[in-house]
C-alpha positions in Angstrom: -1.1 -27.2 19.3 2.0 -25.7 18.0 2.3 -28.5 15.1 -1.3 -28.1 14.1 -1.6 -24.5 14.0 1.4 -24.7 11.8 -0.3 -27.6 9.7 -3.6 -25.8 9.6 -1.3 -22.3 8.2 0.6 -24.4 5.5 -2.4 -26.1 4.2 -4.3 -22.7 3.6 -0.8 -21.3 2.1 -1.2 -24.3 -0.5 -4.5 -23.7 -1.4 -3.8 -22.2 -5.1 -1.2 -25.8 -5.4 -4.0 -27.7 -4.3 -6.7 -26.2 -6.6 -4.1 -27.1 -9.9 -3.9 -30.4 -8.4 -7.1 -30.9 -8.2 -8.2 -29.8 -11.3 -5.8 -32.1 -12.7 -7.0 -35.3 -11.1 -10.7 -34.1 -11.7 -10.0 -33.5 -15.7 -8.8 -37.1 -15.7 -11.1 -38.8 -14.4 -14.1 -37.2 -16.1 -15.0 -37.2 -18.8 -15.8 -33.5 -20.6 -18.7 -33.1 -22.9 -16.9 -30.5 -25.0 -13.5 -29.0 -25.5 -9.9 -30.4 -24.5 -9.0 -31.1 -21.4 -6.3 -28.5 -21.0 -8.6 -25.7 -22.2 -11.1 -26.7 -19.4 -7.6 -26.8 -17.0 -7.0 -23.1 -17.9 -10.4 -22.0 -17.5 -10.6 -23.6 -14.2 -7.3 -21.7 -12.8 -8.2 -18.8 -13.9 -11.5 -18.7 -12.2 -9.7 -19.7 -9.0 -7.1 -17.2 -9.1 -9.8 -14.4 -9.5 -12.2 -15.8 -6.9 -8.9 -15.8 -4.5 -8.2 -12.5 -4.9 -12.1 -11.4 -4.8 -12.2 -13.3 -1.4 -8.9 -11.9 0.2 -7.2 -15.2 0.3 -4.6 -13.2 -2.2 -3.5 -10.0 -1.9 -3.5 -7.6 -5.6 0.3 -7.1 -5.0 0.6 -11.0 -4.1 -1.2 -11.5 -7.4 1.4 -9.3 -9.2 4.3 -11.7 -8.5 2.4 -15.1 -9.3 2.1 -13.3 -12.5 5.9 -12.5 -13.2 6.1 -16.5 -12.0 3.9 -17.2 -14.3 5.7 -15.7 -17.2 9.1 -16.9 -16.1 7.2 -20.1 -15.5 6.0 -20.4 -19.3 9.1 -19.0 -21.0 11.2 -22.2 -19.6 8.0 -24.6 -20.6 8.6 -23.6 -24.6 12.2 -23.6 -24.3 12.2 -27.4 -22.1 9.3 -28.9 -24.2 11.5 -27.5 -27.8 14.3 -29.1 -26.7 12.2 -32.2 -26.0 13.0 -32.4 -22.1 9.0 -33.7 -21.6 6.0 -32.9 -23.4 2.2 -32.5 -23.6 0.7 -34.6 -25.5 -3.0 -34.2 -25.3 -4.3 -31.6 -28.1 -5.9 -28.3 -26.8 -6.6 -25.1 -28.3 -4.7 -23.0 -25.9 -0.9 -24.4 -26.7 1.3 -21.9 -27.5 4.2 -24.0 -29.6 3.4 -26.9 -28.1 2.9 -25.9 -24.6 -0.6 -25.2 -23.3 -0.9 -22.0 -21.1 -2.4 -23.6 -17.9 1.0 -24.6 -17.4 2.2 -21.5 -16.1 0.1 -22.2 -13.1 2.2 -24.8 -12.1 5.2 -22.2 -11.5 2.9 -19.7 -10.2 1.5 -22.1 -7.7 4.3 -21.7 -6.2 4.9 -18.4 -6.3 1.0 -18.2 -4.5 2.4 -20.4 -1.7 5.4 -18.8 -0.8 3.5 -15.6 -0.8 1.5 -16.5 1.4 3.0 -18.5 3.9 4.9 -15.1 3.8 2.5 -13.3 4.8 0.8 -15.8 7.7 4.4 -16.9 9.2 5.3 -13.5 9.4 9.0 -14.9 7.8 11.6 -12.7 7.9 15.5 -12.9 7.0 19.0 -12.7 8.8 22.4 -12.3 7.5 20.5 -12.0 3.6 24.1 -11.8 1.0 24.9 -8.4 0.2 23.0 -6.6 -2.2 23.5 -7.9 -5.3 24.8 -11.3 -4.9 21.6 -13.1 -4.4 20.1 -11.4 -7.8 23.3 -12.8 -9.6 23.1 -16.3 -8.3 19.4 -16.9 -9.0 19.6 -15.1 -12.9 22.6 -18.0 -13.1 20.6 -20.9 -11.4 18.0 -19.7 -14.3 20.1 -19.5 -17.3 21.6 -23.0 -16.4 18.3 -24.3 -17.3 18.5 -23.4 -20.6 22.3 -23.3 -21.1 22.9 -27.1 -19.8 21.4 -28.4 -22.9 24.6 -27.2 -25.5 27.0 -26.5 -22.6 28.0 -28.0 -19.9 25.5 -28.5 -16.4 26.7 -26.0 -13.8 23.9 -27.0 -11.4 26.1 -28.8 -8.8 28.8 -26.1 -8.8 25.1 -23.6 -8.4 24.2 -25.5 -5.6 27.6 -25.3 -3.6 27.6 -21.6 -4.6 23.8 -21.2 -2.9 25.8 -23.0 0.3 28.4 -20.3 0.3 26.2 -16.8 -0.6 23.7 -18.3 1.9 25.4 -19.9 4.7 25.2 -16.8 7.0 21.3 -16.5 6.3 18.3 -18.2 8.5 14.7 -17.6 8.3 12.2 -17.1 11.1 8.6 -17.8 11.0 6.2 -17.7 13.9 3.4 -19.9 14.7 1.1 -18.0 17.4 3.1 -16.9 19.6 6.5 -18.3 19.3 9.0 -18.0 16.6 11.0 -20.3 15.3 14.3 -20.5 12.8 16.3 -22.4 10.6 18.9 -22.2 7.6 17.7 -20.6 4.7 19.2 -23.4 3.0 17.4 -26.3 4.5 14.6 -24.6 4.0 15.0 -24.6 -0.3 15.7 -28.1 0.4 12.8 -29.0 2.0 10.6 -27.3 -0.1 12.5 -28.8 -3.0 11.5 -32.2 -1.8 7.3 -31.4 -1.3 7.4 -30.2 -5.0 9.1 -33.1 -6.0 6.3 -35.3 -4.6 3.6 -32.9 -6.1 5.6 -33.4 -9.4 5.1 -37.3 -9.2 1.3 -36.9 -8.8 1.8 -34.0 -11.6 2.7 -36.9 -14.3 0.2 -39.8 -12.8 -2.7 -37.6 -13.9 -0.8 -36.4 -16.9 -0.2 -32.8 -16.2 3.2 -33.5 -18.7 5.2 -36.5 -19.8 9.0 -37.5 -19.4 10.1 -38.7 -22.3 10.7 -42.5 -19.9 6.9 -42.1 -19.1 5.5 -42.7 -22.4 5.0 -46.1 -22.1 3.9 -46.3 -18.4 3.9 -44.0 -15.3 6.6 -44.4 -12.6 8.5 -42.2 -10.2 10.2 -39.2 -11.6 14.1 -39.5 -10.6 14.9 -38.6 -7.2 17.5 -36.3 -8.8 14.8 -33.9 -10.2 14.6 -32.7 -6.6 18.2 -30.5 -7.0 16.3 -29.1 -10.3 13.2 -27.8 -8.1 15.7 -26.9 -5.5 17.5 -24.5 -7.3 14.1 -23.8 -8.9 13.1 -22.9 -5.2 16.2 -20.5 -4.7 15.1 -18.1 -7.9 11.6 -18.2 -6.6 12.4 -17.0 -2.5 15.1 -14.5 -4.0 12.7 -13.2 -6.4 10.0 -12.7 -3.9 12.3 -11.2 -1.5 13.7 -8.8 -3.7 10.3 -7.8 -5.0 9.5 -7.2 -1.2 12.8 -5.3 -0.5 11.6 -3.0 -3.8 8.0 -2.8 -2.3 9.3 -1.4 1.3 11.3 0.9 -0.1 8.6 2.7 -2.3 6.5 2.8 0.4 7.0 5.8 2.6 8.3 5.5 6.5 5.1 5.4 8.9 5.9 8.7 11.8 
């Protein structure tokens, strides 16, 4: 009952993912009277994200960080796709230099889920890196993306340096009524590795394109999944900041 309840609570924390997936695998398989299909991508989204916040499923502060993601998100999409990293070849009228904006989503999908597995997990941190620390490691994890293309790749010495700011810090989440915990760290891993499978049937319905995929689909390399790792770490330390801001504007209940 315990794993099921916990099933049944991830699933509806990936609803927003699931909706962008969907919409991708439905946009290639039919075929659209009018328009592009990246235009009919965005338009989708963007009804979904409005109908989840009209229903409840997402909360208007929750809404506010899938935002920032989704700007953050974008900002790395015209930098990767200028420097020719993958691309998007399909035409549409809502690229911006190439990249078109439904693309955003993808970041701020998960941004949705960790907000909201968040909020029905009840997560909370232990022995979080003193103030400060964590804010500095994920603006370097973030620069390295751009940086590693002119000088050299820092992301292996990143991911020892997550090891050692994080290695006093667990996470507990409850399902019903028990609670549960495990390294912070595992869990950035193991979240790492469920993108990297949503990244694979990302490109097989031709969300984006590796510059290897052009010819034919196949696996994206298994090393991507240190990329969405540390990808992973800017995300939880930006939503937990955000959080730590939130709680301390909000005034102490008597």
């Amino acid at each position: 009952m315990q794993l099921l309840h916990f099933g049944y609570q991830q699933a509806v924390s990936c609803l927003f993912a699931v909706c962008v997936f969907g919409t991708l695998a439905l946009s290639k398989l039919l075929t659209l009277p009018a328009g592009h299909r990246y235009d009919f991508i965005l338009v989708v989204l963007l009804l979904v994200q409005v109908m989840m916040v009209a229903s409840g499923l997402e909360t208007k502060d929750e809404l506010k960080v899938i935002c920032v993601f989704h700007l953050i998100g974008l900002a790395l999409e015209l930098y990767k796709t200028h420097m020719g990293s993958w691309t998007y070849p399909e035409a549409s009228w809502s690229k911006v230099f190439g990249v078109p904006l439904y693309s955003g989503f993808m970041y701020a999908s998960v941004a949705s889920y960790l907000c909201q597995a968040w909020r029905r997990f009840n997560l909370s941190m232990t022995g979080w890196p003193a103030r400060g620390s964590a804010a500095v490691l994920g603006t370097l994890i973030y620069l390295n993306f751009f940086t590693h293309h002119f000088l050299p790749d820092f992301r292996w010495v990143l991911m020892v340096l997550v090891f050692v700011v994080f290695w006093k810090t667990w996470v507990s989440f409850t399902v019903r009524d028990r609670t549960y915990r495990m390294p912070l760290s595992l869990s950035f891993l193991l979240i790492g590795f469920f993108i990297w499978v949503a990244e694979n049937i990302a490109t097989f319905f031709g969300a984006w394109q590796y510059p290897d995929q052009e010819q034919s689909w196949h696996l994206v390399g298994i090393q991507k999944i240190g990329s969405w790792y540390l990808l992973v770490i800017i995300s939880i330390i930006l939503v937990a900041q955000l959080k730590r801001v939130k709680e301390a504007r909000e005034p102490s209940r008597p």
